[in-house]
Every structure is written in structure tokens, then in C-alpha cells.
Backbone atoms as SQL, in Angstrom:
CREATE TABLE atoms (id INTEGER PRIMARY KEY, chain TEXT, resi INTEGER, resn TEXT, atom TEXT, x REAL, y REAL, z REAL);
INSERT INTO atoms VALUES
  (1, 'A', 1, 'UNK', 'N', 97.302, 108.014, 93.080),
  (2, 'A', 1, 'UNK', 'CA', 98.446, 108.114, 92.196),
  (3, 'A', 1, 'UNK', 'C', 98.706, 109.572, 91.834),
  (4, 'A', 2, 'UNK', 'N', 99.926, 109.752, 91.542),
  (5, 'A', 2, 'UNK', 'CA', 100.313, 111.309, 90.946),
  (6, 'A', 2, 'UNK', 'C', 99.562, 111.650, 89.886),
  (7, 'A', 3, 'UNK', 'N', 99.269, 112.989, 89.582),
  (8, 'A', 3, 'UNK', 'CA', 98.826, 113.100, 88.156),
  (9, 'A', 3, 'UNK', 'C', 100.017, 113.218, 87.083),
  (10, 'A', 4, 'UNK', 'N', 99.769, 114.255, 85.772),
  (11, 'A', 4, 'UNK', 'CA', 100.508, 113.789, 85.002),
  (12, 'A', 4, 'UNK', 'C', 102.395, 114.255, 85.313),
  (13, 'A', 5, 'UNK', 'N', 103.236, 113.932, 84.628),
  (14, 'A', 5, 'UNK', 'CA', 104.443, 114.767, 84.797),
  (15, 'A', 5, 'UNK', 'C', 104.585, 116.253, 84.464),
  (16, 'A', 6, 'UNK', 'N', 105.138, 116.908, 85.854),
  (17, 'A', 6, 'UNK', 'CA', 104.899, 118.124, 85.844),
  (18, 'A', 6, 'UNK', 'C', 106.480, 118.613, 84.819),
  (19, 'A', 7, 'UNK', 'N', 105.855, 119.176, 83.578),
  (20, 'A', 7, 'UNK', 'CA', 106.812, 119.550, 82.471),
  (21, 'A', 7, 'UNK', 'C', 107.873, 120.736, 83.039),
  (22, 'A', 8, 'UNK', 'N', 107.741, 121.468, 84.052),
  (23, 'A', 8, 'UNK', 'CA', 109.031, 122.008, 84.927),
  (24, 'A', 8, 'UNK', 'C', 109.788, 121.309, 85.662),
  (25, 'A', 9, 'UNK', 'N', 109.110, 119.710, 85.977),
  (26, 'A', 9, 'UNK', 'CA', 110.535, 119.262, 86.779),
  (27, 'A', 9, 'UNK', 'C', 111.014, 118.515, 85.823),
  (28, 'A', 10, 'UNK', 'N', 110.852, 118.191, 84.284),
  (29, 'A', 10, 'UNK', 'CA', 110.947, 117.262, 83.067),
  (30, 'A', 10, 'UNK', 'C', 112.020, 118.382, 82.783),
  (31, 'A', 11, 'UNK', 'N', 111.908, 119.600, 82.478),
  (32, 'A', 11, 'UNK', 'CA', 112.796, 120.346, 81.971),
  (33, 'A', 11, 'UNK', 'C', 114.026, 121.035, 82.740),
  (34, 'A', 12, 'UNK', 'N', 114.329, 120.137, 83.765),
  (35, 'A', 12, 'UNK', 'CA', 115.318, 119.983, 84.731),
  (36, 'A', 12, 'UNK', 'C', 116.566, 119.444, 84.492),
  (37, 'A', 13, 'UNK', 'N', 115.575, 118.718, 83.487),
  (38, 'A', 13, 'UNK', 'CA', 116.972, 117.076, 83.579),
  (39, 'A', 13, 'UNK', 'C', 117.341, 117.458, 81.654),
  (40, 'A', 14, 'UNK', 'N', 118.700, 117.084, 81.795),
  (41, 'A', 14, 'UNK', 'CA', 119.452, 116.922, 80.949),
  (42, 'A', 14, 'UNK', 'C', 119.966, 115.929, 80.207),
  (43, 'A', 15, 'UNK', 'N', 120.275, 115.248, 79.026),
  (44, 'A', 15, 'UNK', 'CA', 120.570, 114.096, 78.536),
  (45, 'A', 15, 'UNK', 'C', 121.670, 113.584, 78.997),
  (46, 'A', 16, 'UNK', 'N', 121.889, 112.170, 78.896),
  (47, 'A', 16, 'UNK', 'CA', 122.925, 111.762, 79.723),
  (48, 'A', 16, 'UNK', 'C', 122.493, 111.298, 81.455),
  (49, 'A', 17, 'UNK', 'N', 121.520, 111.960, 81.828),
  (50, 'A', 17, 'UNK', 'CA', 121.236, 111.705, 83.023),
  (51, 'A', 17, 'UNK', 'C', 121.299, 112.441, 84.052),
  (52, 'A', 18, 'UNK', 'N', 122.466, 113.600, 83.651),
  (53, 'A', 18, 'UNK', 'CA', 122.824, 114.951, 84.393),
  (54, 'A', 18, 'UNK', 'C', 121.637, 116.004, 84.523),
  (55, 'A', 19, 'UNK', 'N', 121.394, 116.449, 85.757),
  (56, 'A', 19, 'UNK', 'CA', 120.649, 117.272, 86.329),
  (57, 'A', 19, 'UNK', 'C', 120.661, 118.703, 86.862),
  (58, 'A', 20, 'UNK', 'N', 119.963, 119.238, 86.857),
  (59, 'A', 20, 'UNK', 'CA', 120.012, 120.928, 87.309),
  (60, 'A', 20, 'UNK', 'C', 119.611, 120.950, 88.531),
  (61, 'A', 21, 'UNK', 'N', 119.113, 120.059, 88.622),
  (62, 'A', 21, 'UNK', 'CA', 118.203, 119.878, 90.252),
  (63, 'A', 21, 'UNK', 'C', 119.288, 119.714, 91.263),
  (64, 'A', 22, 'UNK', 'N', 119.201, 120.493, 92.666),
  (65, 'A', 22, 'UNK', 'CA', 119.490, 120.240, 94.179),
  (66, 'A', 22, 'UNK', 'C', 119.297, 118.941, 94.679),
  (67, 'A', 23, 'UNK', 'N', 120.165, 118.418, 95.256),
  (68, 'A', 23, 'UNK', 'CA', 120.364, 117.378, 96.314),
  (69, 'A', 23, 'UNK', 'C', 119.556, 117.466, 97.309),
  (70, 'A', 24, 'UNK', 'N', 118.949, 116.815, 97.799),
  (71, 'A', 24, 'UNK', 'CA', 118.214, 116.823, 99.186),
  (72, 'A', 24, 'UNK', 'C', 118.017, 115.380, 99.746),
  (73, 'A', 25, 'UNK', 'N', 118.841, 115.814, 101.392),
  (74, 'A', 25, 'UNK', 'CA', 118.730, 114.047, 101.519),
  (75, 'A', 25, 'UNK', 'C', 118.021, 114.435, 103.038),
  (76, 'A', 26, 'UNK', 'N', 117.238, 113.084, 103.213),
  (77, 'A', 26, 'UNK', 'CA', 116.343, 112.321, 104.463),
  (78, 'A', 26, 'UNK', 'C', 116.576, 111.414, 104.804),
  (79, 'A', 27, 'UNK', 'N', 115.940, 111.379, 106.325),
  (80, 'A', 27, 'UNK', 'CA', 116.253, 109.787, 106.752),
  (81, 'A', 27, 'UNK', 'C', 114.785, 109.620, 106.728),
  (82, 'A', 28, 'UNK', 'N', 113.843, 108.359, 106.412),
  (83, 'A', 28, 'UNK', 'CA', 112.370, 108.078, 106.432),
  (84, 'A', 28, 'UNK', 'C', 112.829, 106.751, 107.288),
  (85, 'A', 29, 'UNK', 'N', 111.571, 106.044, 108.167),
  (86, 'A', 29, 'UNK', 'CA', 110.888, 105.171, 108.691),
  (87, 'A', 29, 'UNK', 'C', 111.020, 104.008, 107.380),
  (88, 'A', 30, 'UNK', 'N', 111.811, 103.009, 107.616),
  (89, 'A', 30, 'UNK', 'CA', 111.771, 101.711, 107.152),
  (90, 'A', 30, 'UNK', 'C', 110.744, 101.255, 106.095),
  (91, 'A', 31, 'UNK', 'N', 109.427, 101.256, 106.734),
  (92, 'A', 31, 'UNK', 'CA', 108.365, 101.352, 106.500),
  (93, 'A', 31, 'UNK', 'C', 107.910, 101.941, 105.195),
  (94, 'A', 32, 'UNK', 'N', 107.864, 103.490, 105.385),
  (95, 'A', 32, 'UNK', 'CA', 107.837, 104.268, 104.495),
  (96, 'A', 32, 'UNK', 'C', 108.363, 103.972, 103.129),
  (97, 'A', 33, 'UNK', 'N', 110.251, 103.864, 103.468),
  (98, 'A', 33, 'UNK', 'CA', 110.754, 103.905, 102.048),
  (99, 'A', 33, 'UNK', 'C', 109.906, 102.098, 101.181),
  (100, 'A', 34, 'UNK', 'N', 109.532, 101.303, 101.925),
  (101, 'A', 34, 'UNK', 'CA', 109.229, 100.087, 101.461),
  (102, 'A', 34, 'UNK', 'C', 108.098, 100.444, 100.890),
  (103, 'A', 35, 'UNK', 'N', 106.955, 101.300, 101.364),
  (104, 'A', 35, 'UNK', 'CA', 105.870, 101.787, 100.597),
  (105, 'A', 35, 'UNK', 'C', 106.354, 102.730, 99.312),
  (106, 'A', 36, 'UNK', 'N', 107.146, 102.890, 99.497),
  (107, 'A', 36, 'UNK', 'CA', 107.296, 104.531, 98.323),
  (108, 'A', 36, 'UNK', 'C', 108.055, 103.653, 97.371),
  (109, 'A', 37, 'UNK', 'N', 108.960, 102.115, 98.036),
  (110, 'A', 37, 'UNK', 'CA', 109.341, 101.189, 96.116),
  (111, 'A', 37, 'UNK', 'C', 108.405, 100.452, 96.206),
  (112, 'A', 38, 'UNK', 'N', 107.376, 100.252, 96.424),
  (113, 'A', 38, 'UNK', 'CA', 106.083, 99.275, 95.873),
  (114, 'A', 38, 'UNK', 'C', 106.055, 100.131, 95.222),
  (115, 'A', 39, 'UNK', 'N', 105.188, 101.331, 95.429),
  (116, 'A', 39, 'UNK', 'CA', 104.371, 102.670, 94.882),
  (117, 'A', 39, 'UNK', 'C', 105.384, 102.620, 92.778),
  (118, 'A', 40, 'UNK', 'N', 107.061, 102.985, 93.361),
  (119, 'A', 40, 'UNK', 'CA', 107.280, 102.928, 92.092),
  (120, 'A', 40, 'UNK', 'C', 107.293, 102.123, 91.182),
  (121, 'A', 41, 'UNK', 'N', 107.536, 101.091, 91.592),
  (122, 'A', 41, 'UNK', 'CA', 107.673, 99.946, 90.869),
  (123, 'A', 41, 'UNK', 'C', 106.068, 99.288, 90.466),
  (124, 'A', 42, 'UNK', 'N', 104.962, 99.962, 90.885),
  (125, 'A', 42, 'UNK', 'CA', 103.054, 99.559, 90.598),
  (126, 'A', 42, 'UNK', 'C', 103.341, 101.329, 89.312),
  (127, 'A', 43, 'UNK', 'N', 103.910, 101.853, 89.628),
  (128, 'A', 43, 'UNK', 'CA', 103.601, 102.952, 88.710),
  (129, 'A', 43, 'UNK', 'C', 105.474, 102.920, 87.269),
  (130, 'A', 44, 'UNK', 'N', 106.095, 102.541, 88.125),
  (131, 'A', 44, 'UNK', 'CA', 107.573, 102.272, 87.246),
  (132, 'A', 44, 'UNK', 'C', 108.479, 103.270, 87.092),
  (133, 'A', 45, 'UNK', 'N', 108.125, 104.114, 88.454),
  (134, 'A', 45, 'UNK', 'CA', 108.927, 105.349, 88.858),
  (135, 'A', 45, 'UNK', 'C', 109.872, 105.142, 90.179),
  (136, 'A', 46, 'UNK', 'N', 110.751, 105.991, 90.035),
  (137, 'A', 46, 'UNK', 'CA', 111.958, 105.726, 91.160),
  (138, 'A', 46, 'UNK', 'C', 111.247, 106.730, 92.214),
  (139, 'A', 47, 'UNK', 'N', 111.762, 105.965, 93.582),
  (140, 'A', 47, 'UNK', 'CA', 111.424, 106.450, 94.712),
  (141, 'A', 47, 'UNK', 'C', 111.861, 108.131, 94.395),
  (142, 'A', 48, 'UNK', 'N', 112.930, 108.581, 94.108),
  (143, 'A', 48, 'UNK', 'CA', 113.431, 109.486, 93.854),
  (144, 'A', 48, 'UNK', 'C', 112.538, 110.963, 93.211),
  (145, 'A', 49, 'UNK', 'N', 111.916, 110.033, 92.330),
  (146, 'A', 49, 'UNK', 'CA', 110.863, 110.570, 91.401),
  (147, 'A', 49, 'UNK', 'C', 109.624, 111.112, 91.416),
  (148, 'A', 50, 'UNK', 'N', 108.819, 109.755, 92.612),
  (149, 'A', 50, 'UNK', 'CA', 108.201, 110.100, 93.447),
  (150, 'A', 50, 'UNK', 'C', 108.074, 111.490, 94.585),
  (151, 'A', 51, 'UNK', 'N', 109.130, 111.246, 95.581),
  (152, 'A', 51, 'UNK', 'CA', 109.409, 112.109, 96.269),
  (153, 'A', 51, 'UNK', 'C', 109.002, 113.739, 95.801),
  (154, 'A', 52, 'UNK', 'N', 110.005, 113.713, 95.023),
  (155, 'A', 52, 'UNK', 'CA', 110.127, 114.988, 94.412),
  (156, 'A', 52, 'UNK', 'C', 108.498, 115.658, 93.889),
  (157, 'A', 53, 'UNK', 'N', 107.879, 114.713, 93.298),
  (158, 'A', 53, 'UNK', 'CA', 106.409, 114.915, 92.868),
  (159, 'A', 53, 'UNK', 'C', 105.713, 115.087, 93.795),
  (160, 'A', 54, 'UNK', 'N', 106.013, 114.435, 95.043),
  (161, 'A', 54, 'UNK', 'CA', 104.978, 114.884, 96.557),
  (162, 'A', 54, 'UNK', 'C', 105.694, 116.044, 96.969),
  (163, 'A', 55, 'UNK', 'N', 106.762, 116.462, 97.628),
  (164, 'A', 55, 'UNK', 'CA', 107.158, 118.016, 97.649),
  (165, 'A', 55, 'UNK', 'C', 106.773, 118.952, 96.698),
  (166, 'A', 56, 'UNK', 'N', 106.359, 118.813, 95.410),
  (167, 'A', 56, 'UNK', 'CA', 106.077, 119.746, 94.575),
  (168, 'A', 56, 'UNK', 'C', 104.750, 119.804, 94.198),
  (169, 'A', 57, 'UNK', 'N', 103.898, 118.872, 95.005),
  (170, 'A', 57, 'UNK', 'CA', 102.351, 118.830, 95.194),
  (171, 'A', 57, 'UNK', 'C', 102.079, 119.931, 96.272),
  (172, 'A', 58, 'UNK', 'N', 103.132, 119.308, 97.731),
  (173, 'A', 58, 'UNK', 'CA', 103.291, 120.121, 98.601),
  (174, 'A', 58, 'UNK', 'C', 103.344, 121.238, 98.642),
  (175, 'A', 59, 'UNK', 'N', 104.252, 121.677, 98.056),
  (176, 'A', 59, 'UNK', 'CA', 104.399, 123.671, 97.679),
  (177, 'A', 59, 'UNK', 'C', 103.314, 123.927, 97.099),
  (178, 'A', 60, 'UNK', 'N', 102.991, 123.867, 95.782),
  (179, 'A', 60, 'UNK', 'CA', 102.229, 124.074, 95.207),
  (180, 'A', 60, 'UNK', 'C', 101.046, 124.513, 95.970),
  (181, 'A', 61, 'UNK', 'N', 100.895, 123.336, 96.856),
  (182, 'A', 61, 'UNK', 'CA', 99.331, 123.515, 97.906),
  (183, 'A', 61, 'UNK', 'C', 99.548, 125.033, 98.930),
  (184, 'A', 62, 'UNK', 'N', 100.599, 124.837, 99.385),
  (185, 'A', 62, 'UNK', 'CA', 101.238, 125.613, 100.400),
  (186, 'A', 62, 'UNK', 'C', 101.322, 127.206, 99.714),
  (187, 'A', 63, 'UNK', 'N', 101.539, 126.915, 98.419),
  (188, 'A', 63, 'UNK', 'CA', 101.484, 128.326, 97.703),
  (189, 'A', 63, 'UNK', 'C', 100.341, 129.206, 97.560),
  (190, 'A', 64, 'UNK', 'N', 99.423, 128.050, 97.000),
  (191, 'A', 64, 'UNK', 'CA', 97.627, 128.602, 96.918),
  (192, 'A', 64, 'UNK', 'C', 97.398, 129.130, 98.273),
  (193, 'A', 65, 'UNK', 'N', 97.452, 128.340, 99.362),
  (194, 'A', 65, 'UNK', 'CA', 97.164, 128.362, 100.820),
  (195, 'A', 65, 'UNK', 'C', 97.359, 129.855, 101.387),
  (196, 'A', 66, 'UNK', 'N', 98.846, 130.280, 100.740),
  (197, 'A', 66, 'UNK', 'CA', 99.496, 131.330, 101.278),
  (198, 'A', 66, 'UNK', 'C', 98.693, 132.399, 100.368),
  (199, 'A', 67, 'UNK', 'N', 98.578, 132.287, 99.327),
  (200, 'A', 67, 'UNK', 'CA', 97.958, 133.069, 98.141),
  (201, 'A', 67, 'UNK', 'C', 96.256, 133.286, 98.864),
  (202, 'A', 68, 'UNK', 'N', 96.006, 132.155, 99.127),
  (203, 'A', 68, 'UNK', 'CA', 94.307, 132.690, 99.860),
  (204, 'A', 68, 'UNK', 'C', 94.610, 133.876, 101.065),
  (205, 'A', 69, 'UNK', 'N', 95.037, 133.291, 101.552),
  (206, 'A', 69, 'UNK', 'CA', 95.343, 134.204, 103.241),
  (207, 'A', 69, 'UNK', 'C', 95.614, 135.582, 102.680),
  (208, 'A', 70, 'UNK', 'N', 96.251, 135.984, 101.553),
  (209, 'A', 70, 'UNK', 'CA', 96.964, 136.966, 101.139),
  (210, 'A', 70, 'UNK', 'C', 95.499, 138.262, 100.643),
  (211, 'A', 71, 'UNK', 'N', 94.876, 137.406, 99.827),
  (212, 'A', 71, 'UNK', 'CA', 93.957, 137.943, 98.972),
  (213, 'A', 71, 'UNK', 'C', 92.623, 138.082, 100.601),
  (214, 'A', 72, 'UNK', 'N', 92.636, 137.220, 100.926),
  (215, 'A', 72, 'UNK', 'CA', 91.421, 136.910, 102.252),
  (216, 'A', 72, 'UNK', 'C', 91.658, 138.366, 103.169),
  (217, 'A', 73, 'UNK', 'N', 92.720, 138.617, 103.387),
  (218, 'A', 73, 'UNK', 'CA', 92.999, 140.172, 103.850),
  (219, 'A', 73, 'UNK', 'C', 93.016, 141.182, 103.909),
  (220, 'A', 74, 'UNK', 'N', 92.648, 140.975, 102.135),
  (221, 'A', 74, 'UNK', 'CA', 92.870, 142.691, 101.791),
  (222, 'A', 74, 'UNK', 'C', 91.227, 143.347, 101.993);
């Protein structure tokens, strides 16, 4: 499961429902999107929601990653 809500993508969103956040669209494997609405609906988060929390696990990782290599060089 995700950990907690990351309070930079919380401070994205605006009342009303309106957002600051970029559009980004995919096509996924059938499959997939059917795993990712179990997933929300066992946790009571939108696929949407999800997503966004695994790309921003993603970077995050990808950032350190890049950050080692960086420091590993000098």
C-alpha cells in the first residue's frame, strides 16, 4: 500500500474540486486498470489518485538514484 499522503500533491488541489495539477493521459492493459480500481476501492482512493502517488514514488526514487551517481563521482 502507499504510505501516507504526500502534503505537496494535497496542496495542489483547490476547493471546489479545481486543480493546479497537469493532465496526463495513458492507455494501460485492461488488466491493469481493473487492478488499480480494486486497489482503490480496498484503500477508497481513485485510480486517479493512485496513479499519481506511483509516479511521484517514481521520481522521487529516480531523484535519489540520480543524486547517488552525482555525489558517487565526485
Amino acid at each position: 500500500m502507499l504510505d501516507a499522503i504526500n502534503i505537496d500533491l494535497i496542496q495542489e488541489f483547490n476547493m471546489g474540486g479545481r486543480t493546479n495539477l497537469d493532465r496526463v493521459v495513458t492507455y494501460i492493459p485492461p488488466e491493469w486498470k481493473k487492478e488499480l480500481e480494486e486497489w482503490g476501492e480496498e484503500d477508497e482512493r481513485s485510480v486517479s489518485w493512485l496513479v499519481a502517488k506511483l509516479i511521484d514514488k517514481a521520481l522521487k526514487e529516480r531523484r535519489e538514484q540520480k543524486n547517488e551517481v552525482v555525489i558517487g563521482n565526485r
